[in-house]
N, C-alpha and C positions, 0 to 999 in steps of 0.2 A: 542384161548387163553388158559393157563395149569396155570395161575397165577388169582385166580378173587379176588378183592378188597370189602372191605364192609368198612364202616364205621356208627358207634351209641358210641355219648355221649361222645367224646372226647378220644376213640377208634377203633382204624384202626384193622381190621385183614386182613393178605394178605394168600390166603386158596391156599395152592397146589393142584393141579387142573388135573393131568394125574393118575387115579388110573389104574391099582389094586395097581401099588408099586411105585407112584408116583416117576419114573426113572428122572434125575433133566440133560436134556440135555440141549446144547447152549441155545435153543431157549426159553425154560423155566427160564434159568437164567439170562437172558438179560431182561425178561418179569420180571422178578424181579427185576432187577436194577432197571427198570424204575419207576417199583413202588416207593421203596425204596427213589427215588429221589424225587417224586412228593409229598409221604407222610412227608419228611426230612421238606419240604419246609411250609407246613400247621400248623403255629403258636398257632391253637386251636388245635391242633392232643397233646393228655397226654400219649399217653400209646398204643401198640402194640403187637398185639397174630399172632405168626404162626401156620398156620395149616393145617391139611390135609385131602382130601377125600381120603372115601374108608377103609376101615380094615389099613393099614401099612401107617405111616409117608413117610418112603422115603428110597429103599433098595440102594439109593448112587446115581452117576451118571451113564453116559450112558459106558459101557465100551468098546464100539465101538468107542468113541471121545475120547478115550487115544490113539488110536494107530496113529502110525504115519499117515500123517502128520497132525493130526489135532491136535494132545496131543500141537502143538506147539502153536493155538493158544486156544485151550480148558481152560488149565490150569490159562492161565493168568486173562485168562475171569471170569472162577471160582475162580480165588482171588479177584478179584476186587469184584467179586459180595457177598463172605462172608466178604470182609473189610466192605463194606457199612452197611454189617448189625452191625458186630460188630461196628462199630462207630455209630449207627444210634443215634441222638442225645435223644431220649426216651426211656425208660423203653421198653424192648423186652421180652415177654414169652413166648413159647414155648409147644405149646399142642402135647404131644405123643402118640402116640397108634401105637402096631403091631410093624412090623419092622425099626430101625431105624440104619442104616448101611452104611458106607463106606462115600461119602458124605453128605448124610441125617444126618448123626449122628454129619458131621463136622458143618454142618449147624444149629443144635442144640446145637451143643458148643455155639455160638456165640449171643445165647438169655441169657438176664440176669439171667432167670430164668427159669427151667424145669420142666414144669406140664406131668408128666408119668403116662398112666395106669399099671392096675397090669401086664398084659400079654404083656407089649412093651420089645422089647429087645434089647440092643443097642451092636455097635464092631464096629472095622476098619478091615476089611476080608482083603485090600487090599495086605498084606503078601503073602497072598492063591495067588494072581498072579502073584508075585514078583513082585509086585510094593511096594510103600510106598504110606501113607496118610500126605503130606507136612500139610497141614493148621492144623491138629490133633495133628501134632506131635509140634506147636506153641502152639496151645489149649489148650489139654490136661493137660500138666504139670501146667498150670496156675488152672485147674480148679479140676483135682481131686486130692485123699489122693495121697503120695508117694507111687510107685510104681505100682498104675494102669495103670498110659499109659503106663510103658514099657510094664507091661503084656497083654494090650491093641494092641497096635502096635506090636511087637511080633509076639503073640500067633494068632492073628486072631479070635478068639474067643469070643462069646459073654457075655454080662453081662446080668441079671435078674433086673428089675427095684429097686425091693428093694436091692439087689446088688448095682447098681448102683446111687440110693440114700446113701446108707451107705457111698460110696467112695467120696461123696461130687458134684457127677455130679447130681445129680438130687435132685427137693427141695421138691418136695411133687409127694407122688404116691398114687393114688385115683381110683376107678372101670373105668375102660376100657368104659362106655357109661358114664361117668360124665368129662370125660378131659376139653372137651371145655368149658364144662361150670365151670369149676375150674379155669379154666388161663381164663376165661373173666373175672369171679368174683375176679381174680386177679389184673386184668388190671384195671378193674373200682374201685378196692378200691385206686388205685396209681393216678386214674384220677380224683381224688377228688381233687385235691393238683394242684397249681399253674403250667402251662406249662412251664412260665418260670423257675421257682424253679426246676421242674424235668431236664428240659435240662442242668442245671448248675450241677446239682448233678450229670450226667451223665459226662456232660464236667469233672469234678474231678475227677468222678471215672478214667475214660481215663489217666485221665491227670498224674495218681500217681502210675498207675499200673506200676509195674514192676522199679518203680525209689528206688536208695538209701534215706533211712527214710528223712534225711533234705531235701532234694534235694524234696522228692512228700510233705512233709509238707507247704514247700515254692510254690509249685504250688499250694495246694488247697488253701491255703490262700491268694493268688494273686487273684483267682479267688473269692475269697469272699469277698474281697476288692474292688475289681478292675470292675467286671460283675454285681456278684449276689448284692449286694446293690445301683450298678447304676439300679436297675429294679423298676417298680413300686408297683409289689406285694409285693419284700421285706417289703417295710416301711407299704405298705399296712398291712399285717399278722404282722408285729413287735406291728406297732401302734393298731391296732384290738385287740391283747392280753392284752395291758395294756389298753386298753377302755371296758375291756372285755365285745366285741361284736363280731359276724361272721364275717369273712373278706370276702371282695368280689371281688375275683379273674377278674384280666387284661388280665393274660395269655401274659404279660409283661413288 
């Protein structure tokens, strides 16, 4: 197994599991999906850290499963398996350290949030082979300042964590032996809060990215209509604050 699972306290983390440079071939990222599905499905599950053994998050995929003929069914594999995470219906974060490159880095996109140490350094090298990085080049522009992904995509070149907190891709960069335990202490403040309440906030976020202003106002408000007030925490937390007393979460 290059994928092992943990769960404590209404937090899952799914730990990459092949170091020294945790390489993210077929059989790792299929071992992720499956995670990915079985955690989607766990009603109590609040909140989600990815992570890595070893010194380096992840120096990309395997660059032997680009070439033909396997790049044919590689790629589709590796969208499926970063769609999952990007839609995963909870809060995702993302623990860094050491090298974080080519698909590592793409798969770091698609946490809601990136916990960096000092010495992680993230790029899409895949230029250096004349390939491109498809899923980054979705990515990126959503996620960092203008003009980092093209210089990103591009150049091949890498970025410095506090670099790449300044561009917007990374949300906090903290000493290189405190990562994980930064985006757990992350995870568990988000997992205080109603599961159902998180999964709906999530559902919105989805739901409005990238839409014309009416057009994602009208989604999130359908769903706060229509979801988040058919749940029982809602009235639960609404009525709890005007009785002011603690609410006690359904996680439904």
């Amino acid at each position: 197994m290059t994928i092992k699972t943990g769960l404590d306290g209404g937090v899952a983390t799914l730990t990459l599991d092949h170091p020294p440079l945790n390489v993210l071939t077929r059989e790792m990222t299929r071992e992720l999906r499956l995670a990915l599905a079985t955690l989607a499905a766990d009603k109590s599950l609040r909140a989600l850290v990815i992570a890595a053994e070893g010194k380096h998050f992840s120096a990309g995929a395997d660059v032997g499963e680009h070439l033909p003929p396997t790049f044919r069914e590689m790629i589709p594999e590796f969208v499926e398996t970063l769609d999952a995470l990007v839609t995963f219906p909870l809060p995702v974060v993302a623990a860094v350290r050491g090298r974080c490159l080519g698909g590592g880095f793409e798969l770091a996109q698609c946490a809601d949030v990136i916990v960096a140490g000092e010495g992680a350094t993230f790029g899409q090298p895949e230029i250096v082979l004349g390939v491109t990085a498809p899923i980054a080049c979705v990515l990126l522009p959503r996620r960092a300042a203008p003009g980092i992904a093209a210089e990103l995509l591009f150049g091949g070149d890498t970025l410095s964590a506090v670099r790449a907190q300044a561009a917007g891709l990374v949300q906090h960069v903290v000493h290189d032996d405190q990562v994980e335990s930064e985006a757990r202490g992350l995870a568990q403040r988000f997992a205080r809060h109603s599961a159902a309440a998180l999964r709906l906030t999530k559902k919105t976020l989805l739901a409005a990215a990238d839409r014309p202003w009416s057009e994602a106002l009208r989604a999130a408000a359908g769903i706060y209509l229509n979801d988040l007030m058919a749940t029982e925490d809602a009235l639960e937390g609404l009525t709890a604050f005007v009785e002011k007393r603690t609410p006690t979460w359904r996680n439904r």
